[in-house]
MDTraj code that builds the backbone (N, CA, C; nanometers):
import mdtraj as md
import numpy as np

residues = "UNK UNK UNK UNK UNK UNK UNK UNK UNK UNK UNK UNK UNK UNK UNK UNK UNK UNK UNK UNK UNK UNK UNK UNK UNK UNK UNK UNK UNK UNK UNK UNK UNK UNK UNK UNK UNK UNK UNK UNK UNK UNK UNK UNK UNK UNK UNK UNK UNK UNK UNK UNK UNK UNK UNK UNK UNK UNK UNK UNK UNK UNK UNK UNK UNK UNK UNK UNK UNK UNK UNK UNK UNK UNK UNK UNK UNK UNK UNK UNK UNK UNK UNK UNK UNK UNK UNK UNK UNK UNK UNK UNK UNK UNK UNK UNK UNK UNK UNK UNK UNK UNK UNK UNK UNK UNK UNK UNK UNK UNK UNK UNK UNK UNK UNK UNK UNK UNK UNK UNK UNK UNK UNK UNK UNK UNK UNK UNK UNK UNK UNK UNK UNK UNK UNK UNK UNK UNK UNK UNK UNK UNK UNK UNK UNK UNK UNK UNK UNK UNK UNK UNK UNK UNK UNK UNK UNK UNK".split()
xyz = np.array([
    [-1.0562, -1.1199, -1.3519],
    [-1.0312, -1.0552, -1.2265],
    [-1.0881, -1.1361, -1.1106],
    [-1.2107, -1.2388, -1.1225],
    [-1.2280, -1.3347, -1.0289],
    [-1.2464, -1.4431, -1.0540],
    [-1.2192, -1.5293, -0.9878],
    [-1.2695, -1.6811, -1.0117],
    [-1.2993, -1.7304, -0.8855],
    [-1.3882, -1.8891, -0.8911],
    [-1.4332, -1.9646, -0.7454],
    [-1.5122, -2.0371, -0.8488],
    [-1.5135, -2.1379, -0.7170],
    [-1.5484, -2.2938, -0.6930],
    [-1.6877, -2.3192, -0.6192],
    [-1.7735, -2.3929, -0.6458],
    [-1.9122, -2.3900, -0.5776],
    [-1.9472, -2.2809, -0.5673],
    [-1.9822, -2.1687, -0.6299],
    [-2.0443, -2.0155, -0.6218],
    [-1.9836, -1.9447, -0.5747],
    [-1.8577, -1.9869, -0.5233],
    [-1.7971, -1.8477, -0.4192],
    [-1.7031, -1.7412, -0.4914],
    [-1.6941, -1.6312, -0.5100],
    [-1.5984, -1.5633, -0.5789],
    [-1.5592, -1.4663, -0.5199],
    [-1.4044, -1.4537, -0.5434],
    [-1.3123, -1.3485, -0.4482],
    [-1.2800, -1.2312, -0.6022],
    [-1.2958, -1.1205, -0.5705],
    [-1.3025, -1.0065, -0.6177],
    [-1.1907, -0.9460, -0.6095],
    [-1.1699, -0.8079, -0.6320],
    [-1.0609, -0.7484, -0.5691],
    [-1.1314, -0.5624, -0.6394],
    [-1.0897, -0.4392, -0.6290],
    [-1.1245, -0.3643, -0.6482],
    [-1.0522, -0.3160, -0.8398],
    [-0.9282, -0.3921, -0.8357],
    [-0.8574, -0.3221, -0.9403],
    [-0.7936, -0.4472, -1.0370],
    [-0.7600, -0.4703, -1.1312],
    [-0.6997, -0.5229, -1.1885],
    [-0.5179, -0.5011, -1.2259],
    [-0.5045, -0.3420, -1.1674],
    [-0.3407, -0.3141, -1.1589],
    [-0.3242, -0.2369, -1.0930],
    [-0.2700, -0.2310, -0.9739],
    [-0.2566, -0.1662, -0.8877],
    [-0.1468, -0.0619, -0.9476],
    [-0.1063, 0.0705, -0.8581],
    [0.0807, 0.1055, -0.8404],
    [0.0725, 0.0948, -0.6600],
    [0.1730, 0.0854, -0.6596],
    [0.2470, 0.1115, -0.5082],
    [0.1587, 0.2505, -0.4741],
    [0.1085, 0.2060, -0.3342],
    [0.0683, 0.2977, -0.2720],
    [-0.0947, 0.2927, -0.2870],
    [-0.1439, 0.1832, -0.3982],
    [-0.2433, 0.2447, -0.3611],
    [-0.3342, 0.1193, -0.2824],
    [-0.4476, 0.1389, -0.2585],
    [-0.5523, -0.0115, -0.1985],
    [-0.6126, -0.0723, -0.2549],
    [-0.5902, -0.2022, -0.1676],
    [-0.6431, -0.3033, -0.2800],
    [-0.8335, -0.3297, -0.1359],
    [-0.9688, -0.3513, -0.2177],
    [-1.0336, -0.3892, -0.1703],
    [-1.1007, -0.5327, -0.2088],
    [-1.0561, -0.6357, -0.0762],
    [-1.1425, -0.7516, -0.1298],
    [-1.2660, -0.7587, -0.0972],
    [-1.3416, -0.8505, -0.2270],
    [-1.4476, -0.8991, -0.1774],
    [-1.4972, -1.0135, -0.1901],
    [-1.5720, -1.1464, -0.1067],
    [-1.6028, -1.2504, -0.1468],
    [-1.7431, -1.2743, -0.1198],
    [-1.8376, -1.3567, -0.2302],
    [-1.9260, -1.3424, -0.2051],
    [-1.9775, -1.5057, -0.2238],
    [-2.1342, -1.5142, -0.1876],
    [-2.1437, -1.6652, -0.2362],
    [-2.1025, -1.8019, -0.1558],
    [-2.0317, -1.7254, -0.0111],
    [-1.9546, -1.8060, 0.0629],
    [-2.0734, -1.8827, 0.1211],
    [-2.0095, -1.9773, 0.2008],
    [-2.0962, -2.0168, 0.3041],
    [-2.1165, -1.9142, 0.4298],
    [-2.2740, -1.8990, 0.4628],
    [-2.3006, -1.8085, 0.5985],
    [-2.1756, -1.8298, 0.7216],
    [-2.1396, -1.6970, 0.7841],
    [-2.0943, -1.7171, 0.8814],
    [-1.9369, -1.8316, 0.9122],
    [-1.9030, -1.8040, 0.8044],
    [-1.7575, -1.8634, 0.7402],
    [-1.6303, -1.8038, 0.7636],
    [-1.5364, -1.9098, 0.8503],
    [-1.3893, -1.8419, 0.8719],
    [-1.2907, -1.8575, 0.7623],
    [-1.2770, -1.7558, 0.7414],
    [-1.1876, -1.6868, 0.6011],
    [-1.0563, -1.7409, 0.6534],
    [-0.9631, -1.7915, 0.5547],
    [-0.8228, -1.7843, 0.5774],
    [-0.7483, -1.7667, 0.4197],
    [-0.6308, -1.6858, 0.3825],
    [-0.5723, -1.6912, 0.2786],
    [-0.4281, -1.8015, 0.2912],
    [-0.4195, -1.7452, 0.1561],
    [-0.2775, -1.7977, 0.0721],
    [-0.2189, -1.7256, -0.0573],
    [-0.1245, -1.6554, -0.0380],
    [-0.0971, -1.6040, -0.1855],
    [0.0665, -1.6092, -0.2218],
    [0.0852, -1.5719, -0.3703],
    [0.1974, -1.5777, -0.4451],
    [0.2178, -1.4902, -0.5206],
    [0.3328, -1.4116, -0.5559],
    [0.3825, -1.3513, -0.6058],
    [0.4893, -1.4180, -0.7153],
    [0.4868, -1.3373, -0.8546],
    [0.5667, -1.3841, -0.9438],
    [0.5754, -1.5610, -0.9699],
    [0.4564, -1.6352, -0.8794],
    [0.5062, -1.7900, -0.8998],
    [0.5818, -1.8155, -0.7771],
    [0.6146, -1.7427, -0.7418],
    [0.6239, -1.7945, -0.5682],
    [0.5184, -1.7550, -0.4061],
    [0.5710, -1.8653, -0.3664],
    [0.4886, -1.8444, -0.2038],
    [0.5698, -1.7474, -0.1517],
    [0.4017, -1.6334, -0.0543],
    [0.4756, -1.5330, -0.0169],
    [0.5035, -1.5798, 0.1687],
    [0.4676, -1.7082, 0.1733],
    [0.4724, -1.6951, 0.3419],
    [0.2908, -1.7163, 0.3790],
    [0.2095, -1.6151, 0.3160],
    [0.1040, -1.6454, 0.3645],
    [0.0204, -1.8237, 0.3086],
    [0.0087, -1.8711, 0.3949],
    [-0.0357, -1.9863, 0.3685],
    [-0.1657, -2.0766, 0.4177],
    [-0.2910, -2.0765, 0.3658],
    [-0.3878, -2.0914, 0.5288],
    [-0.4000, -1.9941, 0.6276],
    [-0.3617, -1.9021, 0.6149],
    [-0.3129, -1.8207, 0.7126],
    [-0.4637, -1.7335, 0.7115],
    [-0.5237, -1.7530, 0.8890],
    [-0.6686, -1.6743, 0.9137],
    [-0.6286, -1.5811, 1.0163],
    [-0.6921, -1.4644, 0.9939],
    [-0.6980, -1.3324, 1.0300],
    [-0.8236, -1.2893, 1.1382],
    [-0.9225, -1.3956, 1.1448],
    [-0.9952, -1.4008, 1.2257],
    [-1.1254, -1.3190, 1.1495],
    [-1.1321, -1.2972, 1.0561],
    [-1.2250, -1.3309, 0.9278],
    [-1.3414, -1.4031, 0.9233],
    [-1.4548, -1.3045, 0.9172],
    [-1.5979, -1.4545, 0.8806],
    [-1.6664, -1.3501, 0.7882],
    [-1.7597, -1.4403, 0.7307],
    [-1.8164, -1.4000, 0.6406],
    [-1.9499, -1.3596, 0.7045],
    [-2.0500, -1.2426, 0.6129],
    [-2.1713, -1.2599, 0.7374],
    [-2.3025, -1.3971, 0.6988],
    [-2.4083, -1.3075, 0.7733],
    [-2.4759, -1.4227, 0.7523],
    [-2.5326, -1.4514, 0.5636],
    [-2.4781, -1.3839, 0.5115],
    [-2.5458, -1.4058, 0.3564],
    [-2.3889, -1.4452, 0.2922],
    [-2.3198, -1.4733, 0.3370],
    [-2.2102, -1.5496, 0.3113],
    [-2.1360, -1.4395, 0.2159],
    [-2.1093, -1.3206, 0.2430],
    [-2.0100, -1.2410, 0.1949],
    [-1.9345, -1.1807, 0.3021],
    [-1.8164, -1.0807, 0.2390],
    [-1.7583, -1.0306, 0.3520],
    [-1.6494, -0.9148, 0.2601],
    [-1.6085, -0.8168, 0.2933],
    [-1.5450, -0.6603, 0.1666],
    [-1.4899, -0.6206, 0.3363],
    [-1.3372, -0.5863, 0.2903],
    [-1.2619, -0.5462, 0.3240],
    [-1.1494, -0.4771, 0.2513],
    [-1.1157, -0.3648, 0.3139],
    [-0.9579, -0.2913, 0.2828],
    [-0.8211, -0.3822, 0.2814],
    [-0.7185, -0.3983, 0.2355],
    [-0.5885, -0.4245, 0.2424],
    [-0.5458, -0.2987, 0.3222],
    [-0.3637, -0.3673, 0.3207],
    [-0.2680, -0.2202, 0.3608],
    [-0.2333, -0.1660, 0.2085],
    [-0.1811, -0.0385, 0.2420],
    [-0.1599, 0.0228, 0.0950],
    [-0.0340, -0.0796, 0.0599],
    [-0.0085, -0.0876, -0.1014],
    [0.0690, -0.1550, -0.1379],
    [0.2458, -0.0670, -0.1166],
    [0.3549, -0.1219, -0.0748],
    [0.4802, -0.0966, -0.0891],
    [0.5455, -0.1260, -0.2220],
    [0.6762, -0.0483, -0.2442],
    [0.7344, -0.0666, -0.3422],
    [0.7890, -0.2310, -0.3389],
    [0.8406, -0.2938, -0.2264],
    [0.8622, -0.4349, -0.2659],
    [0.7793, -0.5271, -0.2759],
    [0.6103, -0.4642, -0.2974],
    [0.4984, -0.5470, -0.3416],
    [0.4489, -0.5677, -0.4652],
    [0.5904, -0.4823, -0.5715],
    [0.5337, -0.4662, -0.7155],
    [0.5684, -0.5955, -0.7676],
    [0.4931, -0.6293, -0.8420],
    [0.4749, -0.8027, -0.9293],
    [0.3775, -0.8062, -0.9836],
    [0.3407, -0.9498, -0.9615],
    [0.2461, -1.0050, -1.0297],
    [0.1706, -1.1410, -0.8878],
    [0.0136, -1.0778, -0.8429],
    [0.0176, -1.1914, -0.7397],
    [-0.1146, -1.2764, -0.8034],
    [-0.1116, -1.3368, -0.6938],
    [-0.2379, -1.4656, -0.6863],
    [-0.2813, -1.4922, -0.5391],
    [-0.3872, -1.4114, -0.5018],
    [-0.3927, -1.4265, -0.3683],
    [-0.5395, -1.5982, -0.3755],
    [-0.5718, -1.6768, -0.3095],
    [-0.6356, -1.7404, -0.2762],
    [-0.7217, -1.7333, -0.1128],
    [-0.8709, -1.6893, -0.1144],
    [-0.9430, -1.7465, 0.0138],
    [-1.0003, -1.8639, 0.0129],
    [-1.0033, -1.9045, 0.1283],
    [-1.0528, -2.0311, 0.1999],
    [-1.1651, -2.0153, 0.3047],
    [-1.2547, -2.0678, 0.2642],
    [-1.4193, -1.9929, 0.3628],
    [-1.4170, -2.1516, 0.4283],
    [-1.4062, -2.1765, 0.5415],
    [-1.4473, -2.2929, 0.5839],
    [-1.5783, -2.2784, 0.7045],
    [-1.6915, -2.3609, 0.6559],
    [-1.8337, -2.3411, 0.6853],
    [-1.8083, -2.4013, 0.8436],
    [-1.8660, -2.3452, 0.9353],
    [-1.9027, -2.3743, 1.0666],
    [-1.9121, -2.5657, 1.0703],
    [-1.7911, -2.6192, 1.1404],
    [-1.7900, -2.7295, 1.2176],
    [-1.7604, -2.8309, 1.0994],
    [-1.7035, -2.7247, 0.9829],
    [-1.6837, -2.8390, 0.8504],
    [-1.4956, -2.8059, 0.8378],
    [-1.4226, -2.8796, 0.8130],
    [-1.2469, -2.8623, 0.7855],
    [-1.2296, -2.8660, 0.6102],
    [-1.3345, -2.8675, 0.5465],
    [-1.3348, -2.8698, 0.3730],
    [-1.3886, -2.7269, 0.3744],
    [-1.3095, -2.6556, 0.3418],
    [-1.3528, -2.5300, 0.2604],
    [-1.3942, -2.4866, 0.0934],
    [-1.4016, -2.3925, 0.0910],
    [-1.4773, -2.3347, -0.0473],
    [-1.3336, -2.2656, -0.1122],
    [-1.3298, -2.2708, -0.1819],
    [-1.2022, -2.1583, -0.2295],
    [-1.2652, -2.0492, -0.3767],
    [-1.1618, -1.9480, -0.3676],
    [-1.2141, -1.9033, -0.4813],
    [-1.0392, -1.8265, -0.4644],
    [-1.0200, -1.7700, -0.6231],
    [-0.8510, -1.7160, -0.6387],
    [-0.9129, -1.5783, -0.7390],
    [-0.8190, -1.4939, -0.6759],
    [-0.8360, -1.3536, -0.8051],
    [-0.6562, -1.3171, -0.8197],
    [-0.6213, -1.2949, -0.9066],
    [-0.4718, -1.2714, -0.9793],
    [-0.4874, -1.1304, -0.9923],
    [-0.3842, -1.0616, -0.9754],
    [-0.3671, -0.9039, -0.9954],
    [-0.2505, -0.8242, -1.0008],
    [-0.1761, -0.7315, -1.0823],
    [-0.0520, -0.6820, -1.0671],
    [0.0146, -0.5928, -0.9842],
    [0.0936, -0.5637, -0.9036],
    [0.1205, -0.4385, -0.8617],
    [0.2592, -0.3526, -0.9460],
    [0.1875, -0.2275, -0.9628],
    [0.3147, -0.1679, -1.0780],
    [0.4086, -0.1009, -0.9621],
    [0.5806, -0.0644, -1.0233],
    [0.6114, 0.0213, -0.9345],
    [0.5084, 0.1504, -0.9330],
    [0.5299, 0.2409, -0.8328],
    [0.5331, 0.4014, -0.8495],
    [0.5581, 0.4685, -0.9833],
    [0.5173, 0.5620, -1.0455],
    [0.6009, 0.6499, -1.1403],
    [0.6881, 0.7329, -1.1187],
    [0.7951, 0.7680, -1.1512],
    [0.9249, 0.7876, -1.1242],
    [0.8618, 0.9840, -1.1710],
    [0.9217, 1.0587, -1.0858],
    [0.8961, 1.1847, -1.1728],
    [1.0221, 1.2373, -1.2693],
    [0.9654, 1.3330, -1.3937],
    [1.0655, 1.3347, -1.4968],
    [1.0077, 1.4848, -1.5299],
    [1.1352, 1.5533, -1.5467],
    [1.1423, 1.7272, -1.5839],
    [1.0545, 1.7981, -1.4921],
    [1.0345, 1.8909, -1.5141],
    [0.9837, 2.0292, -1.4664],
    [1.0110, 2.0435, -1.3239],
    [0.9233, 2.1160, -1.2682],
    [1.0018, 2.2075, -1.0925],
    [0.9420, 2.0825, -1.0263],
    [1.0039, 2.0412, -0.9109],
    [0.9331, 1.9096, -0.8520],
    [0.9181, 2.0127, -0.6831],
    [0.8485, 1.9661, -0.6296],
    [0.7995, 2.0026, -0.4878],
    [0.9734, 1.9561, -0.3618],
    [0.9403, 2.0857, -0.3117],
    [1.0572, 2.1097, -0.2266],
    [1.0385, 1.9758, -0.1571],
    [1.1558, 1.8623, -0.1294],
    [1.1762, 1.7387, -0.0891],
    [1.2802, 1.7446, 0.0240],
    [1.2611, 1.7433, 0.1505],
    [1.3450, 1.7461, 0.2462],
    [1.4577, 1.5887, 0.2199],
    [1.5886, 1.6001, 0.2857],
    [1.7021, 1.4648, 0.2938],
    [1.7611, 1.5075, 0.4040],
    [1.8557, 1.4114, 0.4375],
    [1.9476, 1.4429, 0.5758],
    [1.8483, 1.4006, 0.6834],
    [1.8371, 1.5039, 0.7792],
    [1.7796, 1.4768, 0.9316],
    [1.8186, 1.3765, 0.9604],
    [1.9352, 1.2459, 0.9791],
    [1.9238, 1.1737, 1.0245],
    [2.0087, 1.2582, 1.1802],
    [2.0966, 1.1942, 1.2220],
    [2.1540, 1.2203, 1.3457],
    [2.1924, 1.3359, 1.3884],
    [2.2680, 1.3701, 1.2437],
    [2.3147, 1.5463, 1.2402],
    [2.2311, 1.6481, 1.2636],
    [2.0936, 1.6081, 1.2207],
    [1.9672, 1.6822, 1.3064],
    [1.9225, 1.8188, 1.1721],
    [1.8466, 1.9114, 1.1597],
    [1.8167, 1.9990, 1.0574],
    [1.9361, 2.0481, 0.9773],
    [2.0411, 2.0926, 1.0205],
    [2.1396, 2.1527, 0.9522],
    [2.2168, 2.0611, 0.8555],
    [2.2196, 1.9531, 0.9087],
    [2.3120, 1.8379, 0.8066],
    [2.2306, 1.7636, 0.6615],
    [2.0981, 1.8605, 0.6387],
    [2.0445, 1.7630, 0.5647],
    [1.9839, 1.8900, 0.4323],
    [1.9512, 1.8882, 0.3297],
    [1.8928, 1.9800, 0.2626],
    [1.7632, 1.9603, 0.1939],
    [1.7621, 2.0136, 0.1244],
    [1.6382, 2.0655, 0.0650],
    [1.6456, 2.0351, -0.1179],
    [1.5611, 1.9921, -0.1675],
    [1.5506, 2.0084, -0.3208],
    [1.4416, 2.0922, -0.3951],
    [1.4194, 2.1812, -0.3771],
    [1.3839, 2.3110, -0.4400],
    [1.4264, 2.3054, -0.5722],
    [1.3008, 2.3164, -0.6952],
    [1.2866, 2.2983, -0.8109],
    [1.3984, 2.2622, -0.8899],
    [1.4374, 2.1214, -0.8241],
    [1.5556, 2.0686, -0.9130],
    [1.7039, 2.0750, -0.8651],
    [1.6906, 2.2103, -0.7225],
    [1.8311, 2.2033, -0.6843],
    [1.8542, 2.1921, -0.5153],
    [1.9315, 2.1362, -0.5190],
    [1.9812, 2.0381, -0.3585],
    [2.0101, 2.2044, -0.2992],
    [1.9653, 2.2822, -0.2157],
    [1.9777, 2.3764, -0.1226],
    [2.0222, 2.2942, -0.0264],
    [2.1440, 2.3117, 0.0685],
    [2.1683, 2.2756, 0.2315],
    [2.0953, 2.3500, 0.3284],
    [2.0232, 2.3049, 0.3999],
    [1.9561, 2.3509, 0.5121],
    [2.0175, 2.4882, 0.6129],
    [2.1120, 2.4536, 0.5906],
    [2.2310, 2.5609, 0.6642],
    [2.2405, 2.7007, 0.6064],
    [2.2114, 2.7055, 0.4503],
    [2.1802, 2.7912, 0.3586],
    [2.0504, 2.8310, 0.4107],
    [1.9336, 2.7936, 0.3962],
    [1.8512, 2.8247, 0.3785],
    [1.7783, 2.8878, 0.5564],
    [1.8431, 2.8389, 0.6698],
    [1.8175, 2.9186, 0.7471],
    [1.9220, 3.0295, 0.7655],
    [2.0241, 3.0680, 0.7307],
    [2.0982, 3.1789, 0.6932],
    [2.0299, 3.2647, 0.6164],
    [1.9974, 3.2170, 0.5379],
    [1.9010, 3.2844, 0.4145],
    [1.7759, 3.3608, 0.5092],
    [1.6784, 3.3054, 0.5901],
    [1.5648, 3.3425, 0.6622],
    [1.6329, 3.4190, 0.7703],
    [1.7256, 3.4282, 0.8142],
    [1.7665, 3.5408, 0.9574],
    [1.7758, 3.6573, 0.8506],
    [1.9069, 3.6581, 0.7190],
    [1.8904, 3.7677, 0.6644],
    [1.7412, 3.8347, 0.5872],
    [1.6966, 3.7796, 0.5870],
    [1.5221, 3.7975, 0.5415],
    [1.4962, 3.9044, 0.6643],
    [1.4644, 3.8342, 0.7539],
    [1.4159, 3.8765, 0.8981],
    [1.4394, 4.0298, 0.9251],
    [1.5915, 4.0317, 0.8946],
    [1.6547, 4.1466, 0.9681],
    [1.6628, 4.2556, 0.8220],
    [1.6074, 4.2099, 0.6914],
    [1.5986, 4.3486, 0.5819],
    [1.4487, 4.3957, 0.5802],
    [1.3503, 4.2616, 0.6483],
    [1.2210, 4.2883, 0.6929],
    [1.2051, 4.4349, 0.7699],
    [1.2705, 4.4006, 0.8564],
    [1.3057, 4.4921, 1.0306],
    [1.3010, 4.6128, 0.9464],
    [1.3770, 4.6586, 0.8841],
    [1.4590, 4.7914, 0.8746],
    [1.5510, 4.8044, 0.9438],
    [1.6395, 4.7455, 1.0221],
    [1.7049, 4.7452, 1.0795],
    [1.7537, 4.8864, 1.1633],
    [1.6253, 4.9332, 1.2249],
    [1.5900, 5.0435, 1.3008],
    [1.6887, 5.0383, 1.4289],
    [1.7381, 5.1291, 1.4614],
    [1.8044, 5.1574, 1.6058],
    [1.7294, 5.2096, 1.7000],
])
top = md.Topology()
chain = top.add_chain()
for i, resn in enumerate(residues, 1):
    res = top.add_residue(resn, chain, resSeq=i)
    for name in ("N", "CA", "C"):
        top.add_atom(name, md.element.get_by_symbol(name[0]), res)
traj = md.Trajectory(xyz[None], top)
């Protein structure tokens, strides 16, 4: 779950993530007061991040623990993130790499699932429904449904 070079080692909180949840790094061992920059890969490829500093230092005992963003579903793989601690007024940095998976989500399967709103796009509340333990209700139903509620509530007193 970690590795590094000259004492420094990058951590991470988990060894397998799912979607959604956080990843926390940590590096320790760095040089004091050190600007952090990454690089990582997914599946064996570059994701874009490359060198790339965030404005990152380490403190003065040469560590530094931070949060990620929660992971997305198009973050599920397999990565390799790499930091780069480069020591005050030096361009040779320290590196250290930690590897880690992200799973999809779990898919849910049988029993009553929690009422799941769809639609609302343009058509606005009425065009969109409801999934109530397994079955697609239309919204249009279901406030029809609540006026007649309303009015057997009433008594429908004169």
């Amino acid at each position: 779950m970690l590795a590094g070079l000259s004492g420094m080692t990058l951590s991470i909180n988990k060894a397998v993530f799912t979607v959604s949840e956080v990843p926390v790094y940590l590096i320790s061992g760095a040089p004091p007061n050190a600007t952090i920059c990454w690089s990582s890969s997914k599946d064996g490829a570059p994701t874009g991040e490359d060198h790339t500093c965030y404005g990152q230092q380490t403190d003065s005992n040469g560590e530094w623990q931070s949060a990620g963003n929660a992971w997305l579903p198009g973050n599920a793989g397999t990565w390799q993130k790499v930091a780069y601690a480069y020591p005050q007024g030096s361009n040779t940095p320290q590196t250290a790499t930690v590897s880690f998976q992200v799973r999809p989500a779990p898919t849910a399967s049988g029993g009553a699932t929690a009422p799941v709103a769809s639609g609302g796009g343009a058509g606005g509340f009425f065009s969109g429904s409801v999934n109530l333990f397994g079955v697609n209700i239309p919204n249009v139903a279901l406030a029809g449904g609540a006026v007649l509620l309303v009015l057997a509530l009433s008594g429908g007193k004169k």
